[in-house]
C-alpha positions as CSV (number, residue, x, y, z in Angstrom):
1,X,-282.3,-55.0,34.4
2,X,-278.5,-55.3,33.3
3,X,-279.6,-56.2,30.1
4,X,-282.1,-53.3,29.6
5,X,-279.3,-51.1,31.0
6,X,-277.2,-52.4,28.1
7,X,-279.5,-52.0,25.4
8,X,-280.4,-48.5,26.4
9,X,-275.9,-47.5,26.8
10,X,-275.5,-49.0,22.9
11,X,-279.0,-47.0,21.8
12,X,-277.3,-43.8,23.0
13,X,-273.9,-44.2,22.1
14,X,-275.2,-44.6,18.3
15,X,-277.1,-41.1,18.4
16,X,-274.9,-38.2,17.4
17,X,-275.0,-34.9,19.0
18,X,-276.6,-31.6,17.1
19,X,-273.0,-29.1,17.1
20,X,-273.4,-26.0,18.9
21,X,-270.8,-23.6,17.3
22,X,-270.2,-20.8,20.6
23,X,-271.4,-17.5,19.9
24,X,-270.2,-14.3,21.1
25,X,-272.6,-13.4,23.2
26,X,-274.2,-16.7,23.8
27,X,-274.3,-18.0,27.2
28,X,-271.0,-19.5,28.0
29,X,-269.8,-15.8,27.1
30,X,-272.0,-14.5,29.9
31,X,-271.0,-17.9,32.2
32,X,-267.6,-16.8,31.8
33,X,-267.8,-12.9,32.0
34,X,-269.8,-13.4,35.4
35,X,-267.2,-15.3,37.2
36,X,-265.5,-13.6,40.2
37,X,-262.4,-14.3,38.8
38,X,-260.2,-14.3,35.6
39,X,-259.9,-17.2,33.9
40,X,-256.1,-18.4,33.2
41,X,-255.0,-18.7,29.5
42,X,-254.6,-22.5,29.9
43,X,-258.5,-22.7,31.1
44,X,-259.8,-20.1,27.9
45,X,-257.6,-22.3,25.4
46,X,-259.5,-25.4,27.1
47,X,-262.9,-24.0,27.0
48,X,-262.6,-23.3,23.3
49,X,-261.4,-26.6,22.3
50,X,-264.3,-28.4,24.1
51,X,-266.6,-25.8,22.7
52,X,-265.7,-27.0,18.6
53,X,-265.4,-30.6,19.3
């Protein structure tokens, strides 16, 4: 079991992830209008670094 567990962690930490560029109106945009709150500079700086990378 451990070693099928470790095959399967160094299969998926070869594949490489398809970039998702955030769109205006795309869904984190609505996620983020739709809270019940205003998000703090610090958290919409955040959110748009981890959006790019």
């Amino acid at each position: 079991m451990l070693l099928s567990l470790a095959e399967r962690s160094s299969e998926v930490s070869q594949q490489r992830a398809t970039p998702r560029p955030p769109k205006a109106a795309g869904i984190a945009a609505r996620f983020d209008a739709n809270l019940p709150f205003q998000l703090t500079d610090e958290q919409t700086t955040v959110g748009g670094k981890s959006a790019t990378t």
